[in-house]
N, C-alpha and C positions, 0 to 999 in steps of 0.2 A: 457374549461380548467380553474382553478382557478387560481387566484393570488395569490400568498405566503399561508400561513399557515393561518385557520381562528382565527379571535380573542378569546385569553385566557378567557373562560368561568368565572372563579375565581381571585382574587386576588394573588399575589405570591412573592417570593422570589428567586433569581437569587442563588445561591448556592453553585452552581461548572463549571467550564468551561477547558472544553478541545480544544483544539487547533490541529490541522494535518496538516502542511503543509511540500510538496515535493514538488522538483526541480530537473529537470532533464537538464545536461551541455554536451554540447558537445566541447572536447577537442582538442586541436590544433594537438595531437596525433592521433589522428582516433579513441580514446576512450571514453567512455561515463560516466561523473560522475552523480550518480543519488541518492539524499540527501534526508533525511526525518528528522522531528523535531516532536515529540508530546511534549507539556506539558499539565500538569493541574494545577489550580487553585482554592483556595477556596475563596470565599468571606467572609469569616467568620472566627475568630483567630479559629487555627485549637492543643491542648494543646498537649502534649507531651503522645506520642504514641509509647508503649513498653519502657521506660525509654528513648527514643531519643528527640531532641530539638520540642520547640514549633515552629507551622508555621504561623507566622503571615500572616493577610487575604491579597489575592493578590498574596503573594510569591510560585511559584512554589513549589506543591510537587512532581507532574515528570517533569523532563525537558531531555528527551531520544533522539539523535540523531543516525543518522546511516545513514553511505555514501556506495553503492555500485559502485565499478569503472566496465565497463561490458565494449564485442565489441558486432558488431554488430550479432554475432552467441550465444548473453545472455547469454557470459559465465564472469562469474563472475573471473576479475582478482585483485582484493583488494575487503578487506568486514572491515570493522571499525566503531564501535557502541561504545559509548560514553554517558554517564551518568552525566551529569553538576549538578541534585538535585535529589532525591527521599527521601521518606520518612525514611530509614533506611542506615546507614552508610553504610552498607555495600551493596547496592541497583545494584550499580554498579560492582562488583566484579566477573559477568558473561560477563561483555562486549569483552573481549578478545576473548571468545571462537566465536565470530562472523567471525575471520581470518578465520575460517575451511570452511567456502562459499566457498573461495577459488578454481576455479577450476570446480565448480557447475554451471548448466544450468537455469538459469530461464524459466521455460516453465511449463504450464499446470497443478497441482497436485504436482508441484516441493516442494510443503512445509511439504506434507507426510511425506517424505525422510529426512525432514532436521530436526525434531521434538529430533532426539536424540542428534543432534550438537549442539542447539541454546533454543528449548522450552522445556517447561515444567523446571524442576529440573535443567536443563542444562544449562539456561538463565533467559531473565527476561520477564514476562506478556504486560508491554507496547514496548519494541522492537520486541518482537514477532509479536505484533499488525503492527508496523510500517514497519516492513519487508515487509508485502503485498500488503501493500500502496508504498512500493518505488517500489515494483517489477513491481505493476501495472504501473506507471509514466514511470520507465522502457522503458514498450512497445507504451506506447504512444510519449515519446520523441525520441523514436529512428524509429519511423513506417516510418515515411519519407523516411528518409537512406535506412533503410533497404527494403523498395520498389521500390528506384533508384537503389542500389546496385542491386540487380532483375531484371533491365529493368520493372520495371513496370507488371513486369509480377507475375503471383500468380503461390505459389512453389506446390510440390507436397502436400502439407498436408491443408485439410480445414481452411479458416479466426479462428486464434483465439478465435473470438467474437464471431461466428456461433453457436444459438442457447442458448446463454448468457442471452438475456431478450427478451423480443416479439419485440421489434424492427427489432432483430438480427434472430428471429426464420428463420427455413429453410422453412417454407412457407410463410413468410415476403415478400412483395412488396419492402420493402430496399432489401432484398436478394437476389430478381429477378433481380433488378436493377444493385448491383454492383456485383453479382457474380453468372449468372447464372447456374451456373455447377453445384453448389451445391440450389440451390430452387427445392421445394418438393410441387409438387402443394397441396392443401388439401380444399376439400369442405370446410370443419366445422376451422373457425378461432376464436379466442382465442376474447372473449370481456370481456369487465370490469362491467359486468351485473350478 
């Protein structure tokens, strides 16, 4: 296995940098806040775009937040997306319609469904982006919980993860390991050749 990335063949320049980070909080209520922040940056004085201000190098031109409060059956009880900078005054002017979550399930293909609330024409490109990054952190901050809440016990519906990447595949040796019910033995296994 390699270590990190191999060294840049060319010389270069740094250019743009995007940032992702979530956070997933467990409330003294039994509910779950789960945050997400993209921005980007340019390295570079960035001039004035469609008649809007210049962005000098450094200063965000997204700075997109977006908090989902959920319990532990992913159903989304607050949804609030939040726009600090974008490129265009008006950048932010879709965030509200992020309330209409409200009431919605986090699970599986859930963002098909939500394309008319939030994406496309309805919202904005980088909270869209960020939506599926909190959704994912979601599951990861609340997996705990929600596997005591369980007894430890797996519900009637396959791992989430099942079949997600070759780790997870259902003829995976992790597979067999924590979940044998669903492992599919199979001669012929998946290599990087």
């Amino acid at each position: 296995m390699s270590v990190g990335l191999p060294p840049a063949n060319y010389p270069r320049r740094l250019m743009h940098i995007r940032t992702i980070e979530c956070c997933g909080y467990e409330r003294d209520d039994g509910l779950w806040d789960i945050e997400g922040r993209l921005t980007d940056r340019k390295t570079h004085f960035w001039p004035q775009r469609a008649g809007e201000r210049d962005l000098p190098a450094g200063d965000p031109a997204h700075d997109m937040r977006l908090r989902l409060t959920i319990d532990l059956d992913m159903v989304i009880q607050e949804s609030y997306a939040y726009t600090a900078a974008g490129p265009y005054g008006d950048c932010g002017a879709m965030s509200d319609r992020f309330a209409l979550l409200k009431g919605r399930r986090i699970a599986r293909g859930w963002t098909k469904d939500l394309a008319r609330l939030v994406g496309g024409v309805y919202g904005c490109t980088h909270q869209w982006e960020l939506l599926s990054r909190v959704a994912a952190v979601a599951y990861q901050s609340t997996n705990g919980a929600r596997n005591k809440r369980r007894g430890g016990q797996m519900g009637t519906e396959p791992p989430r993860n099942l079949n997600t990447c070759h780790m997870y595949a259902s003829t995976s040796p992790v597979v067999f390991k924590r979940w044998p019910e669903y492992y599919t033995p199979s001669t012929e296994l998946p290599t990087n050749k």
